[in-house]
NUKEMI-467694 format. One record per residue (C-alpha): residue in three letters; x, z, y; residue number from 1. Coordinates in pm, 1 decimal, m for minus. Example, Ala and Ser with C-alpha at 12.3 -4.5 7.8 and 13.67 -1.06 7.14 Angstrom:
% NUKEMI-467694
<node><type>ALA</type><u>1230.0</u><w>780.0</w><v>m450.0</v><seq>1</seq></node>
<node><type>SER</type><u>1367.0</u><w>714.0</w><v>m106.0</v><seq>2</seq></node>
***
This chain:
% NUKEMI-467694
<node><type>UNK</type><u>1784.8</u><w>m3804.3</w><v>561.4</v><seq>1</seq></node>
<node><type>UNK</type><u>1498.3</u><w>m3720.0</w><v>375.3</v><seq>2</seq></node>
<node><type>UNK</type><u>1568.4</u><w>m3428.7</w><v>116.1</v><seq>3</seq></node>
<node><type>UNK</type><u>1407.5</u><w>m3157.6</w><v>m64.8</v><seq>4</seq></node>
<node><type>UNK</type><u>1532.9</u><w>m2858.4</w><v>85.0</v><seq>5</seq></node>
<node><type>UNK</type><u>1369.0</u><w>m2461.1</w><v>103.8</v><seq>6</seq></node>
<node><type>UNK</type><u>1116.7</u><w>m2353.6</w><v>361.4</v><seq>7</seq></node>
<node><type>UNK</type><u>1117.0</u><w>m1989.0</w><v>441.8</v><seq>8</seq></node>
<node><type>UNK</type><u>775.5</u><w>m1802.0</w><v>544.9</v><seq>9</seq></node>
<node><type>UNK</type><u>886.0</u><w>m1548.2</w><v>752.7</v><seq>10</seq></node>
<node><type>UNK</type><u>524.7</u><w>m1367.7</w><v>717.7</v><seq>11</seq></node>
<node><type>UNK</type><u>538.2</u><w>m1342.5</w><v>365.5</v><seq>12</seq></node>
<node><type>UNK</type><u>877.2</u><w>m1226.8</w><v>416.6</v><seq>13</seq></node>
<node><type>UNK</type><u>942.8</u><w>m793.9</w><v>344.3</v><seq>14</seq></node>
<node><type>UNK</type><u>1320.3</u><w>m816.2</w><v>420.5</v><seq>15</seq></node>
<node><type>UNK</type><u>1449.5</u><w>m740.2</w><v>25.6</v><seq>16</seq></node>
<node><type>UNK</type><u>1764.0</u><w>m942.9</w><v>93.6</v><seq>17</seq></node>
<node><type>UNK</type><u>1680.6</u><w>m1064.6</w><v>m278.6</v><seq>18</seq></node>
<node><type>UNK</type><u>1709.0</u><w>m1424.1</w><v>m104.9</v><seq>19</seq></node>
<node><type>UNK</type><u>2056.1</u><w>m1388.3</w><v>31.2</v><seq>20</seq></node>
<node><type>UNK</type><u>2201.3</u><w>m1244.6</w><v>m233.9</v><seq>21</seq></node>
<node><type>UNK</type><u>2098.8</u><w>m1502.6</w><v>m455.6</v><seq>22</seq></node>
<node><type>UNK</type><u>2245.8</u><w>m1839.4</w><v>m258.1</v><seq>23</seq></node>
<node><type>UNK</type><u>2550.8</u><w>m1926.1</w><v>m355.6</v><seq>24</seq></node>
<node><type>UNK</type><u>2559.6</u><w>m2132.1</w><v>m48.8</v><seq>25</seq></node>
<node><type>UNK</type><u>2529.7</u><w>m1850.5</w><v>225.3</v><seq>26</seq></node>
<node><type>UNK</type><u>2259.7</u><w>m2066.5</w><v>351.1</v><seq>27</seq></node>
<node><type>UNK</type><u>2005.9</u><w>m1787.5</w><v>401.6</v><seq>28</seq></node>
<node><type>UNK</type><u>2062.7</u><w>m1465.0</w><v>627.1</v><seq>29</seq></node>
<node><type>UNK</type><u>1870.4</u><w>m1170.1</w><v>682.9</v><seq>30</seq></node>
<node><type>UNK</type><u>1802.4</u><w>m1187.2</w><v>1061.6</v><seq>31</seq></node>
<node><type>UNK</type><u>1607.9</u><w>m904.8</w><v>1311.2</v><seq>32</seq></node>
<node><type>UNK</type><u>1483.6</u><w>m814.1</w><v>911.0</v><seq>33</seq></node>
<node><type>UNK</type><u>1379.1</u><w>m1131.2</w><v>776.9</v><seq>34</seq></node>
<node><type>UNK</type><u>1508.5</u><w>m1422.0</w><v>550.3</v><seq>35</seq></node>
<node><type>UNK</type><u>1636.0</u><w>m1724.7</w><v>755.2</v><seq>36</seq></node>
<node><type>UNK</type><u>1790.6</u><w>m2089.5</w><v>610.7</v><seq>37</seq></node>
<node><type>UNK</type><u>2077.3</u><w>m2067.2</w><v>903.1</v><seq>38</seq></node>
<node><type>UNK</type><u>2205.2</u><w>m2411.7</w><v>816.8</v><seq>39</seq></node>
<node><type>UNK</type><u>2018.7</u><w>m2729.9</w><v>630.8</v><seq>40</seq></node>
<node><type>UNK</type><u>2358.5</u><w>m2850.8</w><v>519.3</v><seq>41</seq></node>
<node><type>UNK</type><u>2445.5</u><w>m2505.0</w><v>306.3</v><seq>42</seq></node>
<node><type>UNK</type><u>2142.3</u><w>m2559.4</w><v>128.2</v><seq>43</seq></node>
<node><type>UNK</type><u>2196.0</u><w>m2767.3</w><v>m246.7</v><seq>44</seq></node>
<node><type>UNK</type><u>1809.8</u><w>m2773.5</w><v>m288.1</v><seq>45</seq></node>
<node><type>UNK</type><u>1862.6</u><w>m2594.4</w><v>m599.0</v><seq>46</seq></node>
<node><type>UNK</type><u>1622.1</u><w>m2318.4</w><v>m550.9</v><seq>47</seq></node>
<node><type>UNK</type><u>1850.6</u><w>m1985.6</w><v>m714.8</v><seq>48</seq></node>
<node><type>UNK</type><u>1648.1</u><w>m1767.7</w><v>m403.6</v><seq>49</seq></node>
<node><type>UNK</type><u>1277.2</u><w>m1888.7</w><v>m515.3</v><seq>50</seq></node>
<node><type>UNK</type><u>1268.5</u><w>m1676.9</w><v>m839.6</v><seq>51</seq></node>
<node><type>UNK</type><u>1464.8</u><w>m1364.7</w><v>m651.4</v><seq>52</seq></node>
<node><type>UNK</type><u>1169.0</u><w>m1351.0</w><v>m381.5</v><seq>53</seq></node>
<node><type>UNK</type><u>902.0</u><w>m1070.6</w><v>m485.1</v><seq>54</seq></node>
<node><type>UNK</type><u>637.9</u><w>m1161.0</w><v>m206.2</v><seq>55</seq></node>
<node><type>UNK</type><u>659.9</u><w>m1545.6</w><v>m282.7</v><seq>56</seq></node>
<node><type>UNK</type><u>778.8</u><w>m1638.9</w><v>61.8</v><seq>57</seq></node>
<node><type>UNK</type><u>1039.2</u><w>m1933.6</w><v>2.2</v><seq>58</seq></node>
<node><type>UNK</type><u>891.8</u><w>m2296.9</w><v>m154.5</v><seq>59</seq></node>
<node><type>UNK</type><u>1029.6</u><w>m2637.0</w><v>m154.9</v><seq>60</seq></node>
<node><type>UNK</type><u>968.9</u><w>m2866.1</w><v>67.6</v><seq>61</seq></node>
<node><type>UNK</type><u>1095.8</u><w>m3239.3</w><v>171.3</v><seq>62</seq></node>
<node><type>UNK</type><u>1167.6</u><w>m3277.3</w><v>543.3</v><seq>63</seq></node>
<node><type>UNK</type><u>1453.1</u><w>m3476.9</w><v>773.6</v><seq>64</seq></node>
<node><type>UNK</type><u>1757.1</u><w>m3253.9</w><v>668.1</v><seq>65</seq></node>
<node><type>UNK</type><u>2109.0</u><w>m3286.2</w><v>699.2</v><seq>66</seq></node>
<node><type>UNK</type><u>2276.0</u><w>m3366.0</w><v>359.5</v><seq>67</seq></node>
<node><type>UNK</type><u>2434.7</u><w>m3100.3</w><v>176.9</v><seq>68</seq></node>
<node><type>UNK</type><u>2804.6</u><w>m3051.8</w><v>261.9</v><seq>69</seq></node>
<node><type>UNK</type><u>2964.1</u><w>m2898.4</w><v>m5.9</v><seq>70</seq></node>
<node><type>UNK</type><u>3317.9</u><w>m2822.8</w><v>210.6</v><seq>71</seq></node>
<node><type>UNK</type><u>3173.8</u><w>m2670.9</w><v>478.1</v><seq>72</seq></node>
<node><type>UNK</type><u>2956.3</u><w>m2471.1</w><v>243.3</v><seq>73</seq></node>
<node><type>UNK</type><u>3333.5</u><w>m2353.6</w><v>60.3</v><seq>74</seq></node>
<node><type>UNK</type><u>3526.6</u><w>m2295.5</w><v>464.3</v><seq>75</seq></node>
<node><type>UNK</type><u>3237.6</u><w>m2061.5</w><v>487.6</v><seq>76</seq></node>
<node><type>UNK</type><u>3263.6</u><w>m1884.4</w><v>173.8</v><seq>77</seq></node>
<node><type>UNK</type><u>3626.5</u><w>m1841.1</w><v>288.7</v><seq>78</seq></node>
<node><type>UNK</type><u>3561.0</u><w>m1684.1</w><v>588.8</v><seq>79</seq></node>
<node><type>UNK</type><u>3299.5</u><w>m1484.8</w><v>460.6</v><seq>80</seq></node>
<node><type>UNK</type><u>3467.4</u><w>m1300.0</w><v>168.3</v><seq>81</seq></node>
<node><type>UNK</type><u>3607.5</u><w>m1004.4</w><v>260.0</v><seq>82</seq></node>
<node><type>UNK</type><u>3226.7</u><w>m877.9</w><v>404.8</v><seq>83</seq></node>
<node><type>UNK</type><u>3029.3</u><w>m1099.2</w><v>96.3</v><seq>84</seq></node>
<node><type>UNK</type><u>2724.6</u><w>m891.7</w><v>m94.7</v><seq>85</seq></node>
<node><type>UNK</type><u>2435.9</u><w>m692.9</w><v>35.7</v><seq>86</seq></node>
<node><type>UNK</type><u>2403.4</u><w>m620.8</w><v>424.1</v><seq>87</seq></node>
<node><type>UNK</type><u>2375.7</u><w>m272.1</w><v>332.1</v><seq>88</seq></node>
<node><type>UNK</type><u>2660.9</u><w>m195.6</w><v>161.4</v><seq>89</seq></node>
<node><type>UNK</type><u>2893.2</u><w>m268.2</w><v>521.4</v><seq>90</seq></node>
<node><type>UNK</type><u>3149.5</u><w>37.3</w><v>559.2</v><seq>91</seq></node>
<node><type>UNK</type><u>3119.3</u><w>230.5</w><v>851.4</v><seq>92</seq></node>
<node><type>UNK</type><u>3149.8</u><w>614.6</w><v>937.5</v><seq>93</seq></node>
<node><type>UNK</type><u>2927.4</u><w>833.3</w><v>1040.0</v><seq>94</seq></node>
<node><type>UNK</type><u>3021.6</u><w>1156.9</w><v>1271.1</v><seq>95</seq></node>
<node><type>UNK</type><u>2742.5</u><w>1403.6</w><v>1351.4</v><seq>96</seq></node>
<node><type>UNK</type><u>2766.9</u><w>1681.9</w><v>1550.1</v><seq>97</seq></node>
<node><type>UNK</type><u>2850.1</u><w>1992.8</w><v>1379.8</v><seq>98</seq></node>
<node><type>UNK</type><u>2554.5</u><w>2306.9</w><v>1437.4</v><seq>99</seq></node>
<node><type>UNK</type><u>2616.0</u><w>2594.0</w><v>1558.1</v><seq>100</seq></node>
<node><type>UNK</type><u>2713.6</u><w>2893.7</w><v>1272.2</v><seq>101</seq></node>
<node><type>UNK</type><u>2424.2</u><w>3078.1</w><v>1223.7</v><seq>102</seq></node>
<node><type>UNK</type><u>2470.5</u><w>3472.9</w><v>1188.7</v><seq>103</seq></node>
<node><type>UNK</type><u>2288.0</u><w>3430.9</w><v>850.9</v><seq>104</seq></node>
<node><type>UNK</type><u>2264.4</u><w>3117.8</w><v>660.2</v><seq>105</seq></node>
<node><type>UNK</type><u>2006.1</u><w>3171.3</w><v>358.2</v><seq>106</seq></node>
<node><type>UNK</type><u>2026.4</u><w>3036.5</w><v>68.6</v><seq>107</seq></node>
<node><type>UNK</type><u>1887.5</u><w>2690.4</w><v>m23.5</v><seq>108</seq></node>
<node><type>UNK</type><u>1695.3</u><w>2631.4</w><v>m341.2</v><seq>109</seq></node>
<node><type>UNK</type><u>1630.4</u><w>2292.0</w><v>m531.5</v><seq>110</seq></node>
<node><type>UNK</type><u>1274.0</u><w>2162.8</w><v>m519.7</v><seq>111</seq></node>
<node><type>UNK</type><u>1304.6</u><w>1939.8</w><v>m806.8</v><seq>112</seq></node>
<node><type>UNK</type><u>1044.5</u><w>2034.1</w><v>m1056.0</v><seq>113</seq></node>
<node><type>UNK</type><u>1126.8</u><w>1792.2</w><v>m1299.0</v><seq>114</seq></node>
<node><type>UNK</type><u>1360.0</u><w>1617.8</w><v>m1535.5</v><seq>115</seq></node>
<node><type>UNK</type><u>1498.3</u><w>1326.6</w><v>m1592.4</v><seq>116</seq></node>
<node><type>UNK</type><u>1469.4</u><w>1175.0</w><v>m1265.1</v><seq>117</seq></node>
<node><type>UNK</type><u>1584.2</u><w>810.5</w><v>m1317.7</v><seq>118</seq></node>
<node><type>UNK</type><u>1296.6</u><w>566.8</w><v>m1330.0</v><seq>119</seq></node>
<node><type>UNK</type><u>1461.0</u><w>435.2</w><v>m1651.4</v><seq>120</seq></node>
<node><type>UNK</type><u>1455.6</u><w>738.1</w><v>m1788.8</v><seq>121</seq></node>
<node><type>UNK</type><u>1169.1</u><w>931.1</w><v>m1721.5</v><seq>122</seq></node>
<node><type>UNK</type><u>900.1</u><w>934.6</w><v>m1975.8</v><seq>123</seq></node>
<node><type>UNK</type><u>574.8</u><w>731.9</w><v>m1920.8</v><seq>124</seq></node>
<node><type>UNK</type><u>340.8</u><w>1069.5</w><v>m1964.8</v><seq>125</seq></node>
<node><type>UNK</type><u>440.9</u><w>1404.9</w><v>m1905.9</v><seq>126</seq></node>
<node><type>UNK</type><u>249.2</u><w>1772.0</w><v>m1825.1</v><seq>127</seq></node>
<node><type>UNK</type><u>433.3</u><w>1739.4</w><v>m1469.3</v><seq>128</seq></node>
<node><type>UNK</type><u>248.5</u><w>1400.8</w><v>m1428.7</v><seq>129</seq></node>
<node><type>UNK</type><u>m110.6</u><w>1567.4</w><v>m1422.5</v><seq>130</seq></node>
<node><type>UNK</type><u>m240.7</u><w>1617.6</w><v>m1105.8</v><seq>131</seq></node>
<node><type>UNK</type><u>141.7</u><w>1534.8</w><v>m940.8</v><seq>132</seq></node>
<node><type>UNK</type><u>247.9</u><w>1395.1</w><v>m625.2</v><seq>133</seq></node>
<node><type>UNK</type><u>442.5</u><w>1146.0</w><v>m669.0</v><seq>134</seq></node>
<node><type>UNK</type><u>793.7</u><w>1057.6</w><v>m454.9</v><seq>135</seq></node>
<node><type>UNK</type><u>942.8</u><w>787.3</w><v>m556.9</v><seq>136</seq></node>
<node><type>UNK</type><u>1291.2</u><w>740.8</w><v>m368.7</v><seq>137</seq></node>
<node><type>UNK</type><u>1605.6</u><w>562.6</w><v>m358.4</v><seq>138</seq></node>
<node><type>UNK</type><u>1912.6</u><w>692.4</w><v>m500.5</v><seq>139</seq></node>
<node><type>UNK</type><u>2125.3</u><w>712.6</w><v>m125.0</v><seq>140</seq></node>
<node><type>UNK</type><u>1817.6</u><w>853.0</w><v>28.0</v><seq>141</seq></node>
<node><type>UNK</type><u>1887.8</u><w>1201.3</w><v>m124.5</v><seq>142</seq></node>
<node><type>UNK</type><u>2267.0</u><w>1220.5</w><v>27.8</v><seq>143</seq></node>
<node><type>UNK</type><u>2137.8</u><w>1052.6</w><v>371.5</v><seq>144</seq></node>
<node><type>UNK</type><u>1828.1</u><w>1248.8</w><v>446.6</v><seq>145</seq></node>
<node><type>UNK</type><u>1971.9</u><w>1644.0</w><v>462.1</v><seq>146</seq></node>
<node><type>UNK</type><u>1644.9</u><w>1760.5</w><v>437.9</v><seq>147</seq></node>
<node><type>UNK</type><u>1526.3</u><w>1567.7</w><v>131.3</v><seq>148</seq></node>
<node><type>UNK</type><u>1437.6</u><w>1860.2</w><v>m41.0</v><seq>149</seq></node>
<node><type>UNK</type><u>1282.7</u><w>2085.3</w><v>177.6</v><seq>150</seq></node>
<node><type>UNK</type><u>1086.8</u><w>1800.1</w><v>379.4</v><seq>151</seq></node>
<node><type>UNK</type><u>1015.5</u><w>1549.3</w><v>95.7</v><seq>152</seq></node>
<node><type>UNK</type><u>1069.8</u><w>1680.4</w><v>m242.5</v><seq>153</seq></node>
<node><type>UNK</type><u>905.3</u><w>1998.9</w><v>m210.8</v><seq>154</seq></node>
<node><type>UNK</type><u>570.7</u><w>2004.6</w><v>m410.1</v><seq>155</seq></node>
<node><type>UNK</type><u>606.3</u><w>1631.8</w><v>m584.1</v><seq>156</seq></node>
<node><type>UNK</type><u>730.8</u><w>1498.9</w><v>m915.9</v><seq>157</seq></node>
<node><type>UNK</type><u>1035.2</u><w>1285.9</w><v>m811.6</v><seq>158</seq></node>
<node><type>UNK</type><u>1175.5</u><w>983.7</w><v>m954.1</v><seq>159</seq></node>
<node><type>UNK</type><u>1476.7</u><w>803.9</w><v>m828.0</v><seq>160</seq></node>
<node><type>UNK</type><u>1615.6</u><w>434.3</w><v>m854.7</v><seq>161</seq></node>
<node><type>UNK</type><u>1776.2</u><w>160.0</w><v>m707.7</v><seq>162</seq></node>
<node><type>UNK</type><u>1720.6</u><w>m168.1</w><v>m863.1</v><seq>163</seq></node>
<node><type>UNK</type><u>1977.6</u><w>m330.2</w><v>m681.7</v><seq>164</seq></node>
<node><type>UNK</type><u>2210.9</u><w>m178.1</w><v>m930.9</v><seq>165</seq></node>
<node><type>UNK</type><u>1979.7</u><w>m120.5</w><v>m1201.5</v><seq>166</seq></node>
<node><type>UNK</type><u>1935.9</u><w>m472.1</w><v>m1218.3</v><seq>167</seq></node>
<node><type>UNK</type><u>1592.3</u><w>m433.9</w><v>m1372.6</v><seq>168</seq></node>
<node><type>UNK</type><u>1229.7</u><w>m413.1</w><v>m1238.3</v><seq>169</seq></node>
<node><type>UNK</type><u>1064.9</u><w>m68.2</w><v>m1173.3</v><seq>170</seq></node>
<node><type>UNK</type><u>727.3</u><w>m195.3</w><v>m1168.9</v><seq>171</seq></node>
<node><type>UNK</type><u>625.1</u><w>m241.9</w><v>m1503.0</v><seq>172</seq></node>
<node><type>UNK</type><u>694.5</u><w>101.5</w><v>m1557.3</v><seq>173</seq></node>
<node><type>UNK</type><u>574.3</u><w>319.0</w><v>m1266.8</v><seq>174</seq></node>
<node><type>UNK</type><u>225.9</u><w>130.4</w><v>m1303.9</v><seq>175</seq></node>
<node><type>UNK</type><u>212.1</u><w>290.4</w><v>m1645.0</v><seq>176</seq></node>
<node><type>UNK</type><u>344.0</u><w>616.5</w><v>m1482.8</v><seq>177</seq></node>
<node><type>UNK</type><u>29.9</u><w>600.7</w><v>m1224.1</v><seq>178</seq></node>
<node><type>UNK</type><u>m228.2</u><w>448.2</w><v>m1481.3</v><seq>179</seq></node>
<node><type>UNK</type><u>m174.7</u><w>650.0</w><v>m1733.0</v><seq>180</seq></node>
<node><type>UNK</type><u>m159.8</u><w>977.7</w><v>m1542.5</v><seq>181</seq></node>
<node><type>UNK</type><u>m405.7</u><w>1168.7</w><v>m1295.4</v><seq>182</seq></node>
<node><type>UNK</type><u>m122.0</u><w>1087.5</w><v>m958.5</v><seq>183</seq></node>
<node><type>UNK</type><u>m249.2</u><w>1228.4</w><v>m638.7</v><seq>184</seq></node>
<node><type>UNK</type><u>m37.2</u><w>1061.1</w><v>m387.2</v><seq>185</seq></node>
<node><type>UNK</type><u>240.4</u><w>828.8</w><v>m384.4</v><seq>186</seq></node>
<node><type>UNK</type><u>602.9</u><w>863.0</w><v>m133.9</v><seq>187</seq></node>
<node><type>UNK</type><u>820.7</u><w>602.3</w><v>m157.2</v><seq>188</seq></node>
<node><type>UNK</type><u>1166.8</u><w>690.2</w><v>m5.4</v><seq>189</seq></node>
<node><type>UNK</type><u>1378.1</u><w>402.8</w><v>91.9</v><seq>190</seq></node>
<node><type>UNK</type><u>1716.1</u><w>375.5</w><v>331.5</v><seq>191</seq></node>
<node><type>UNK</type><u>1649.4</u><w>133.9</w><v>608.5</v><seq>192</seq></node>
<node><type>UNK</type><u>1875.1</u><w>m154.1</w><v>454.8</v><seq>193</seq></node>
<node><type>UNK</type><u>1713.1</u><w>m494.1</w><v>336.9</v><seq>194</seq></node>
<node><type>UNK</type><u>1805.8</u><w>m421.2</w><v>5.0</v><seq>195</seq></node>
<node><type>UNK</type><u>1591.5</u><w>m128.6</w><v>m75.7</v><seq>196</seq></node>
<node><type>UNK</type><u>1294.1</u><w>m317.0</w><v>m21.0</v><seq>197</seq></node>
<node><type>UNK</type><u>1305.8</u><w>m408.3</w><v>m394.0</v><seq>198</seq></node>
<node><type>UNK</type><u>1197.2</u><w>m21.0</w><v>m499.5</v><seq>199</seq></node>
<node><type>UNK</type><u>926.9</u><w>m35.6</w><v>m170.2</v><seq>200</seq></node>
<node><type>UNK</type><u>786.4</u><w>m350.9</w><v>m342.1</v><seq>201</seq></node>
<node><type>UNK</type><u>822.7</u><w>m186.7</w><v>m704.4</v><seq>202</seq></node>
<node><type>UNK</type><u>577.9</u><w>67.5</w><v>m551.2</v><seq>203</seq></node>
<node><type>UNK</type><u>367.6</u><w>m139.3</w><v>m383.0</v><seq>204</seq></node>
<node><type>UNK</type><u>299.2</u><w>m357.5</w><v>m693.0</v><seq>205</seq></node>
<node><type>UNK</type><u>300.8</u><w>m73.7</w><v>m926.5</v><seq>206</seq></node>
<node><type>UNK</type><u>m11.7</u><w>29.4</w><v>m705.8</v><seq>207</seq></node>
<node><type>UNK</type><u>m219.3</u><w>m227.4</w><v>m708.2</v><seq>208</seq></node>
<node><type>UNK</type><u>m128.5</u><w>m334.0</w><v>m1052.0</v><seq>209</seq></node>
<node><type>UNK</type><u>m266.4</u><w>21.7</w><v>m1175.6</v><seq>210</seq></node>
<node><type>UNK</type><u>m623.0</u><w>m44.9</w><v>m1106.5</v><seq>211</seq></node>
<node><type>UNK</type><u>m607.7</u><w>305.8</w><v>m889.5</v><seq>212</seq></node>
<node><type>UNK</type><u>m658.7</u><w>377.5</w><v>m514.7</v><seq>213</seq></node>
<node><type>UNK</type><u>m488.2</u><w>608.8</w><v>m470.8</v><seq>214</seq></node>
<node><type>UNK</type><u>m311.9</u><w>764.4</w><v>m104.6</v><seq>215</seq></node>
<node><type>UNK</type><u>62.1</u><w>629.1</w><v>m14.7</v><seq>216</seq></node>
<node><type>UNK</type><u>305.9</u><w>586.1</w><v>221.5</v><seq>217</seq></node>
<node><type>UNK</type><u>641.8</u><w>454.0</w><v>299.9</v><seq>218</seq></node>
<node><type>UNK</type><u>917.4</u><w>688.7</w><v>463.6</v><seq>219</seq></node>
<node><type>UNK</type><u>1258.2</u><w>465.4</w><v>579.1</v><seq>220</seq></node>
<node><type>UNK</type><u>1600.4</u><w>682.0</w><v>626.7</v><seq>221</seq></node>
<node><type>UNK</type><u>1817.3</u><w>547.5</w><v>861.4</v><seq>222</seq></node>
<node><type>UNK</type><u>2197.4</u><w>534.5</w><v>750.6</v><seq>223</seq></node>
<node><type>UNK</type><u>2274.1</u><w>820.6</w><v>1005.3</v><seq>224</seq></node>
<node><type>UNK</type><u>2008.6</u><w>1020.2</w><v>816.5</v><seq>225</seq></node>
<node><type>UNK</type><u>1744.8</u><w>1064.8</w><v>1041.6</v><seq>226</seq></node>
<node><type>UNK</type><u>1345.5</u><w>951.2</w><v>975.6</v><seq>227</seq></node>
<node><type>UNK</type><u>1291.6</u><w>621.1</w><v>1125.1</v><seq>228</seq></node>
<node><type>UNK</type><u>973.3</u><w>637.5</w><v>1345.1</v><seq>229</seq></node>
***
């Protein structure tokens, strides 16, 4: 039959997950790091994803599709339940080999220069803004990465987020942060699971949206804590 259904575009596609958490259905999966509509008949043609996507990637569009089938769409819910919600958030352990003792361990100091640290928080101008790098990181990334502070904080003004749980949109915000102050740079620290793609686009449209070019780059922590190359 002939039905309005979604159309993905995997090139506009940055991997945010937004999608898939959004459909009821389970008819979209985050595959090899992209969006995919894994079945025409889980899809209601309803549209919940379109408004969740941040690049603009999914639209509507009326094709030969297989009607929607609202029991199969419920066995799979069923089967699905006990692993529903973000990819990222599977369980799984992590062992890493213990270093050898060192004769004399010294002592570690904090590199955070500033406070609060919570994008909702922190104030829109501040001394520590002037002339600042900026990192800009996920919450996990600091208990993943065990050299966050002496590799990445070290020298920047560092704000932390996660707007998967925040529920709320950074961008708004840190383009104030970077428009209204004299930022440097710009690190964005992200863990290498779909769902922290919503801070990386946060940044990215915080960017552009200040009217600044200013220097930036994207570091991904993989969930065994190492720097993904």
């Amino acid at each position: 039959m002939i039905r309005k259904i979604i159309h993905i575009d995997e090139e506009k596609c940055n991997g945010c997950g937004a999608c898939a958490n959004a459909c009821h259905e389970g008819a979209i999966a985050m595959i090899d790091g992209k969006a995919k509509l894994i079945r025409d008949d889980y899809c209601d043609g309803m549209g919940d994803c379109l408004p969740e996507c941040p690049t603009g990637a999914i639209t509507f569009e009326e094709r030969e599709a297989a009607a929607y089938d609202a029991k199969a769409v419920a066995e799979n819910k069923a089967r699905k339940a006990p692993r529903s919600g973000c990819p990222g958030s599977m369980s799984r352990e992590i062992r890493h080999t213990a270093p050898t003792p060192a004769a004399s361990v010294p002592p570690q100091t904090s590199s955070l220069g500033n406070w609060p640290v919570q994008i909702k928080l922190a104030p829109v101008q501040a001394p520590y803004f002037d002339g600042a790098k900026l990192l800009i990181a996920a919450d996990c990334t600091a208990y993943a990465y065990a050299g966050m502070h002496s590799d990445l904080m070290r020298g920047k003004v560092t704000l932390v987020g996660c707007p998967k749980l925040d529920g709320v949109d950074y961008s708004e915000k840190l383009t104030e942060i970077i428009r209204q102050n004299d930022i440097q740079s710009v690190t964005i620290v992200r863990m290498e699971v779909p769902c922290c793609g919503g801070l990386e686009m946060a940044a990215k449209k915080a960017l552009q949206a200040s009217g600044k070019f200013i220097p930036w780059q994207v570091v991904t922590i993989t969930i065994d804590g190492n720097i993904k190359e």
